[in-house]
C-alpha positions as CSV (number, residue, x, y, z in Angstrom):
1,X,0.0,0.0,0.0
2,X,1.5,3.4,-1.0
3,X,0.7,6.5,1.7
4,X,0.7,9.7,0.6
5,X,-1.1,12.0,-1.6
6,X,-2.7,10.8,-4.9
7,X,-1.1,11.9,-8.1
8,X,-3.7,14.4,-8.9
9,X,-3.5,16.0,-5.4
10,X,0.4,16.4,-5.5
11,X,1.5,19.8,-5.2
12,X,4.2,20.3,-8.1
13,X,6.1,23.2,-8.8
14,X,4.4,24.2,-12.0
15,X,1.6,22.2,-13.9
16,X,4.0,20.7,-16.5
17,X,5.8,18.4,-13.8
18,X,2.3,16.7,-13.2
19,X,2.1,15.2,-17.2
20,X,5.7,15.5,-18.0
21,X,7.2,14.6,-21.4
22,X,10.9,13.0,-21.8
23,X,13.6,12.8,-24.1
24,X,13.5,9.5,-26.4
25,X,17.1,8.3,-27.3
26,X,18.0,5.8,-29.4
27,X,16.9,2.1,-28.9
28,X,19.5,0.3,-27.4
29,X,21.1,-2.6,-29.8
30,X,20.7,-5.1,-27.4
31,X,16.7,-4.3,-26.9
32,X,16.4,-4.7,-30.9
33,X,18.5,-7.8,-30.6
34,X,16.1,-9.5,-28.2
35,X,13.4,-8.0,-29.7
36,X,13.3,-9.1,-32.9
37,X,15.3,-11.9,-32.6
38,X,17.8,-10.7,-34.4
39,X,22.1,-11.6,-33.4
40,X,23.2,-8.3,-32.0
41,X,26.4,-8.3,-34.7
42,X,23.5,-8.0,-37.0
43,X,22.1,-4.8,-36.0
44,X,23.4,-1.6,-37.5
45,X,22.4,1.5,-34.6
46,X,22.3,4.6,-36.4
47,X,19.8,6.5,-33.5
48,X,22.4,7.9,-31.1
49,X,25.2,9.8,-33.0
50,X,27.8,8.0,-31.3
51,X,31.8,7.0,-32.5
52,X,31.7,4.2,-34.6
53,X,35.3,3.9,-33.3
54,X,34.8,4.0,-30.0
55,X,36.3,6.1,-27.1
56,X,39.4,7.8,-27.4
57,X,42.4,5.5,-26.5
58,X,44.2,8.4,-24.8
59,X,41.0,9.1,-22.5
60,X,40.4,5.0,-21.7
61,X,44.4,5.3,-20.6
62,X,43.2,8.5,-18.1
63,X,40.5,7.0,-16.6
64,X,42.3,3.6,-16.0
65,X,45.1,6.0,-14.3
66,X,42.5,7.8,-12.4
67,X,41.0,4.7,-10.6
68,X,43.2,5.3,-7.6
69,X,41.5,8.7,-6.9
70,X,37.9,7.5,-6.8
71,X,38.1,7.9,-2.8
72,X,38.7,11.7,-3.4
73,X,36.4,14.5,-4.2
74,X,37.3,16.0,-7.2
75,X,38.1,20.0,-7.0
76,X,34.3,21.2,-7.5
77,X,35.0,23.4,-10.5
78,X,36.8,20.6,-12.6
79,X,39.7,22.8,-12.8
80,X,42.2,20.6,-14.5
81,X,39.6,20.5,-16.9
82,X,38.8,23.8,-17.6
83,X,42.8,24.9,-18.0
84,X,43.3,22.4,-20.4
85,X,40.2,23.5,-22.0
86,X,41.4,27.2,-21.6
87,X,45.1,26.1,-23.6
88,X,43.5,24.4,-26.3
89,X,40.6,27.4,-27.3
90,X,43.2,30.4,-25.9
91,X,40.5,31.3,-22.9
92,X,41.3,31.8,-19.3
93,X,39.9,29.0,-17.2
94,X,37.6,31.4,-15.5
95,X,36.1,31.4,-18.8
96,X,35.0,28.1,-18.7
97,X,32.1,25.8,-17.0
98,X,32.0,22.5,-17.0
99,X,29.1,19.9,-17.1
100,X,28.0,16.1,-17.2
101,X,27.7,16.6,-20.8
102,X,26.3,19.8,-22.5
103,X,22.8,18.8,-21.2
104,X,23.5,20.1,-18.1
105,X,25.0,23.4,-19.1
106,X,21.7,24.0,-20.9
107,X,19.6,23.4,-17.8
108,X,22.0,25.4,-16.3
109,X,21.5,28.3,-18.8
110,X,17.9,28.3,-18.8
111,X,17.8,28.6,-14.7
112,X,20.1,31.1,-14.7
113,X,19.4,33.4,-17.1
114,X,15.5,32.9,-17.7
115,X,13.1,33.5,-14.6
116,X,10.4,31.6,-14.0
117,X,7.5,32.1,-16.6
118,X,10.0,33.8,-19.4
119,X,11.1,32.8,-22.8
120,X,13.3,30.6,-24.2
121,X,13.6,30.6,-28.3
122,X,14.2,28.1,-30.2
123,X,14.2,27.0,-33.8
124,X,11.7,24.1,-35.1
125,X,12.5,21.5,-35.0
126,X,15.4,21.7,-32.8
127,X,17.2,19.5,-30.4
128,X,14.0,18.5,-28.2
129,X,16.4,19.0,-24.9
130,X,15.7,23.0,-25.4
131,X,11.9,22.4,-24.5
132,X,11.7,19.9,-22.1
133,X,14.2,21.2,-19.7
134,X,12.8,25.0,-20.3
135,X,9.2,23.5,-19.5
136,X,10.6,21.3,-16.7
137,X,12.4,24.4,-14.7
138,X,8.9,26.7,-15.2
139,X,9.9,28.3,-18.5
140,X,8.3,28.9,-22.0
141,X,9.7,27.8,-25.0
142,X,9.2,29.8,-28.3
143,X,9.4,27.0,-31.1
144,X,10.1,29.2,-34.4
145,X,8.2,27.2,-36.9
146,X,9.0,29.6,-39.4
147,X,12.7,30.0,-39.0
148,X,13.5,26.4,-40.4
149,X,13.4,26.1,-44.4
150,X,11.4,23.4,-45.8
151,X,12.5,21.3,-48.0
152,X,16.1,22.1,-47.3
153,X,15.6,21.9,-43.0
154,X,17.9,24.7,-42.8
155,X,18.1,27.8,-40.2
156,X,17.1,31.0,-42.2
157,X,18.7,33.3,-40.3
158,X,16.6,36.5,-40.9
159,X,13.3,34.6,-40.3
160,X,14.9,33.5,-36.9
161,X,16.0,36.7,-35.7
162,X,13.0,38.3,-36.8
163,X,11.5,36.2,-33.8
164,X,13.4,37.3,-31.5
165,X,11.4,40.0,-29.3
166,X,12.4,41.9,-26.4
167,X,11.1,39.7,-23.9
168,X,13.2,36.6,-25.3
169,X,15.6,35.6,-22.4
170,X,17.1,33.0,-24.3
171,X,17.9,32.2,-27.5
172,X,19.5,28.9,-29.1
173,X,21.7,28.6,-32.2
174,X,22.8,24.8,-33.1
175,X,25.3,25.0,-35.4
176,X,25.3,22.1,-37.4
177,X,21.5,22.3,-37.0
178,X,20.0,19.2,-35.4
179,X,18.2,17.0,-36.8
180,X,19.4,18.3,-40.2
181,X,23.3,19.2,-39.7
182,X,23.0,22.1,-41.7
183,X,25.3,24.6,-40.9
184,X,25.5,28.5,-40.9
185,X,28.6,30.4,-41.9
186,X,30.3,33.1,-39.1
187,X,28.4,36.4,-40.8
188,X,25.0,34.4,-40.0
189,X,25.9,33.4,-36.3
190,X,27.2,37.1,-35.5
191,X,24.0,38.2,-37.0
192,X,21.8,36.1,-34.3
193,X,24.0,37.2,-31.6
194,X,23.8,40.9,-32.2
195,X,20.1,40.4,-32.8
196,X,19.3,39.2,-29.4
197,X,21.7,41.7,-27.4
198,X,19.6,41.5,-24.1
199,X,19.3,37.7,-24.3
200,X,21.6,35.4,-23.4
201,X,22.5,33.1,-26.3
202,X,23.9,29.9,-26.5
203,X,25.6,28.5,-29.8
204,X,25.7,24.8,-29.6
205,X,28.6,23.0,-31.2
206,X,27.7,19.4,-30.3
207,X,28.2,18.1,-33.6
208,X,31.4,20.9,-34.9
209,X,34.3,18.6,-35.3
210,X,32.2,16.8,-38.4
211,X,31.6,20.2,-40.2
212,X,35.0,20.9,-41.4
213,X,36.0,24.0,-40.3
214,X,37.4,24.8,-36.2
215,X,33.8,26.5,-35.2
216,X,33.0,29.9,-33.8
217,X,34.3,29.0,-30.3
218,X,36.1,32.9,-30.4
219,X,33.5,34.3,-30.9
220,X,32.8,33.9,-26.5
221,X,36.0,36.2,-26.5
222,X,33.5,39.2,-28.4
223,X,30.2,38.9,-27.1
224,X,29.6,39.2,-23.3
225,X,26.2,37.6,-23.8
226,X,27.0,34.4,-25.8
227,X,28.2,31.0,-24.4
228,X,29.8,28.4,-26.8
229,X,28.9,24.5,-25.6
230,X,31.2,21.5,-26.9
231,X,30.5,17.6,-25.9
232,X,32.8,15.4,-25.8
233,X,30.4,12.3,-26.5
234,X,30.9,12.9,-30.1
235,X,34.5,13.1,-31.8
236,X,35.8,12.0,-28.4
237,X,33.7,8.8,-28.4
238,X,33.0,9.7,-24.2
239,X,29.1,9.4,-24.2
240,X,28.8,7.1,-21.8
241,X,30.9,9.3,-19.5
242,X,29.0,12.5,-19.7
243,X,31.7,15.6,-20.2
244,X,30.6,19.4,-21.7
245,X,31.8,22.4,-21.0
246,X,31.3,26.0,-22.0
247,X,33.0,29.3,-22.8
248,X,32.1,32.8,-22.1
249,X,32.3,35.9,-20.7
250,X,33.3,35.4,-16.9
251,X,30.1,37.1,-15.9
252,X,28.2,34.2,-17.0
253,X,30.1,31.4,-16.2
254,X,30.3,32.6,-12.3
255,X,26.6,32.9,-12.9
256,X,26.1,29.0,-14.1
257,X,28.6,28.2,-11.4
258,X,26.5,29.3,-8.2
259,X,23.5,27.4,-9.8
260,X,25.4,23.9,-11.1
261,X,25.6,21.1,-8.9
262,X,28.9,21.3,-6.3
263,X,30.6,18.5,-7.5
264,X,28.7,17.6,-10.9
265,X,31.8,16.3,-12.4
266,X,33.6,13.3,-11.2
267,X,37.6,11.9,-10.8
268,X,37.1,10.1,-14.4
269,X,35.4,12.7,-16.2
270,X,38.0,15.2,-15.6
271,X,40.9,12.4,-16.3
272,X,39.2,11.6,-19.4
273,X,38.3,14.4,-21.0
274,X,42.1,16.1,-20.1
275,X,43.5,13.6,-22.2
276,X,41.1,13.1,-25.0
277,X,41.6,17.0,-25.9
278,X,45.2,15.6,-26.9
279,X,44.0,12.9,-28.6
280,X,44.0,14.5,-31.9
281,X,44.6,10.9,-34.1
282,X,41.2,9.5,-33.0
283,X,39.6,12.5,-33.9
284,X,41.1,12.9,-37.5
285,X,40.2,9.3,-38.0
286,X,36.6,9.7,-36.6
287,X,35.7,12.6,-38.9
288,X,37.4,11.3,-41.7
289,X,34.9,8.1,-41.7
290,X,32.2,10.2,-41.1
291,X,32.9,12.2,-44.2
292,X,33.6,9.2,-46.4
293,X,30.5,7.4,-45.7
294,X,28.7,10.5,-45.7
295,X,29.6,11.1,-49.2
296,X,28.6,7.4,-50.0
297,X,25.1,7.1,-48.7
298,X,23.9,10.3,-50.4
299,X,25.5,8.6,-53.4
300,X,23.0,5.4,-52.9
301,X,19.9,7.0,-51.7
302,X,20.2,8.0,-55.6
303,X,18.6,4.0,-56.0
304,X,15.2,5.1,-54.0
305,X,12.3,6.1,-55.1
306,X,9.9,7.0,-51.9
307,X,12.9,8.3,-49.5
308,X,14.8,11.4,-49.9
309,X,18.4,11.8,-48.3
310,X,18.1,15.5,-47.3
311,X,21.7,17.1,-48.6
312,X,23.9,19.7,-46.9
313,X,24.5,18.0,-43.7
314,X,27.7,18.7,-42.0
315,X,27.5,16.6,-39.5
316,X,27.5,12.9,-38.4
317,X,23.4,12.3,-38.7
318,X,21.4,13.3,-41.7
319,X,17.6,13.4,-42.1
320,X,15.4,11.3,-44.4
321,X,12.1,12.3,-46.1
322,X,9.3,10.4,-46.8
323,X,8.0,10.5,-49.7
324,X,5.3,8.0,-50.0
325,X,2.4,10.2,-48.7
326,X,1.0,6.8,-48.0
327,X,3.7,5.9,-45.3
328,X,4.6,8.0,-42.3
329,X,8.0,8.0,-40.0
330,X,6.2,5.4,-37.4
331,X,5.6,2.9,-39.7
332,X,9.1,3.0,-41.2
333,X,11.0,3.3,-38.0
334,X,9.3,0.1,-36.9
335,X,10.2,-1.5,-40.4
336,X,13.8,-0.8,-40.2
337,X,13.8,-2.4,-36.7
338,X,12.2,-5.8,-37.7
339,X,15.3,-5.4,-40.5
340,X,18.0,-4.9,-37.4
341,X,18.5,-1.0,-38.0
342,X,18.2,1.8,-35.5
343,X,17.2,4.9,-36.6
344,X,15.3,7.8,-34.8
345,X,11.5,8.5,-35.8
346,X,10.8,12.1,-36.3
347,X,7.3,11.8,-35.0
348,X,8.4,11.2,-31.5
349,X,10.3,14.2,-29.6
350,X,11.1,16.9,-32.4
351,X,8.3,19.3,-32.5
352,X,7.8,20.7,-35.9
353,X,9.5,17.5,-38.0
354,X,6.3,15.8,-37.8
355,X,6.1,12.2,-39.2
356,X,7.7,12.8,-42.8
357,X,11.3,12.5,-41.5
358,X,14.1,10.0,-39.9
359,X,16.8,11.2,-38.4
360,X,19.6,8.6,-39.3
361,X,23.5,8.6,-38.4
362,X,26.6,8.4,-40.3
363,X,28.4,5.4,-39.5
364,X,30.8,3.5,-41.2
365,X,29.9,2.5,-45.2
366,X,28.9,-1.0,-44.5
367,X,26.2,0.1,-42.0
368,X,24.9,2.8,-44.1
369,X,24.6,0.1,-47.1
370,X,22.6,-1.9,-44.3
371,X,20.1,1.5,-44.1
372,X,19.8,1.5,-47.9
373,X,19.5,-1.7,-48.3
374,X,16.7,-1.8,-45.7
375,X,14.8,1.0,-47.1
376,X,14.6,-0.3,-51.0
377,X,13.7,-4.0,-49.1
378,X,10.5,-1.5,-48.3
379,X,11.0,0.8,-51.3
């Protein structure tokens, strides 16, 4: 017997705790693989941007080096971390937060720099993380429907910071755009930023080792009200550790610091993502398969008749539309899985995709063959 006071009689913080939505990641291989009965060397996952090679060796040498301080509390600010961040972008380490991936940071952002009941703007569709954590801290998010290009899926920066009003408290810039990995040169970023000058604004680079050029990480040395986020779950291969940081203006980061967690980063986070800035080999290799067999799926989806590769991504995922006006995301998602590959329905999480789209990563040739193969097996 449970004691206590019924759901519907709980007193939450604010009504969208009571019904609350989550983030969907990727199926796990292993769920597929019991699932559908399928042998889990079989399945091709392509739902969770991750390496296809795997963690960085350098970092996997930290962290086995670091298992002798597990008794210790780390130093609450990460502060190895951020100097070795602050060498390799040429910041000071007060310029720099730290995070259990860049998820945190942007729940950090929002509660710091958006009071209760104010607005956060984001594109649509956009990373879904924006919403849910602005709606799960009391916030309003401002989906910009009309700021994403169809069929391209690209940012059009006027439309975007056309909708960006004076009672915007934050405004997000993913650059390459997710789910499309469309990207937006320098002029276009500076022009969001100095469009929103009494906002804060955060330009997320999740995704900017795959897009061929070093990012607009400086640009947190000009602006006093931007932050710059990196991850290192992508090119680093360090998902399953959970290490972000920031850079900006010191203002800001002292700001995120009195709101963060006191120690939200432990002994092997720090260890790991020290080294794996050094580790320069795995990441050349990592984006240099990404780019290969980026080139060669859009080279196959050529053989399809009812899906549509959608070009210009500069990243490691790529979005596919539907065609068939007789066949909707759902239905496909669920057909690739009963073929062993895992993609991401766009139906579930992205506001504003609707159920037209896949979002599918790039991985290396032979699993991208298994994707197209897959979708003509249904074409």
């Amino acid at each position: 017997m449970l004691y206590g006071l019924a759901r519907e009689r709980v007193r939450f913080a604010h009504p969208a705790l009571s019904r609350p939505e989550y983030y969907v990641p990727g199926l796990a291989g292993e769920y597929v693989a019991r699932r559908y009965g399928i042998a889990p060397g079989d399945i091709a996952k392509l739902g969770s941007a991750e390496n296809p090679h795997g963690a960085s060796p350098l970092a996997k040498a930290a962290v086995a080096d670091a298992m002798d301080r597990l008794h210790l509390y780390p130093v609450w600010t990460a502060e190895p971390l951020r100097h070795k961040i602050a060498d390799t972008y040429g910041c000071q380490p007060e310029q720099v937060v730290c995070g259990a991936g860049e998820t945190e940071i942007i729940s950090l952002a929002i509660r710091a720099f958006c009071e209760p009941g104010g607005k956060v703007l984001m594109p649509a569709p956009c990373f879904p993380i924006y919403h849910l954590f602005a709606e799960a801290e009391g916030r309003v998010p401002v989906l910009a429907h009309e700021a994403v290009n169809r069929p391209a899926m690209a940012l059009d920066p006027a439309a975007y910071a056309a909708a960006i009003g004076p009672d915007i408290r934050v405004v997000f810039i993913t650059n390459p755009h997710s789910p499309s990995g469309t990207w937006l040169d320098e002029a276009d970023v500076r022009r969001l930023i100095e469009a929103a000058p009494e906002a804060l604004v955060v330009l997320d680079e999740a995704y900017v080792h795959y897009s061929d050029t070093p990012g607009y990480i400086h640009l947190a040395g000009e602006y006093e009200h931007l932050i710059v986020l990196r991850t290192f779950s992508k090119a680093y291969g360090l998902a399953g550790l959970r290490v972000g940081f920031g850079v900006a203006a010191r203002p800001i980061i002292d700001a995120l610091l009195a709101v963060k967690p006191t120690w939200n980063m432990g002994q092997l986070q720090i260890a790991a993502g020290v080294a794996a800035l050094d580790d320069n080999d795995h990441v050349a290799r990592t984006v240099s398969t990404i780019a290969e067999a980026r080139q060669h799926v859009q080279g196959r989806f050529g053989e399809l008749d009812r899906f549509r590769m959608v070009p210009g991504s500069r990243s490691n995922f790529f979005l596919v539309e539907i065609l068939d006006p007789d066949t909707d995301s759902t239905e496909v998602f669920n057909g690739l899985l009963e073929r062993g590959v895992i993609v991401k329905d766009g139906a579930v999480s992205w506001r504003g995709l609707d159920d037209r789209f896949l979002r599918c990563d790039v991985n290396f040739t032979e699993r991208m063959d298994r994707l197209v193969d897959a979708l003509a097996d249904m074409d």
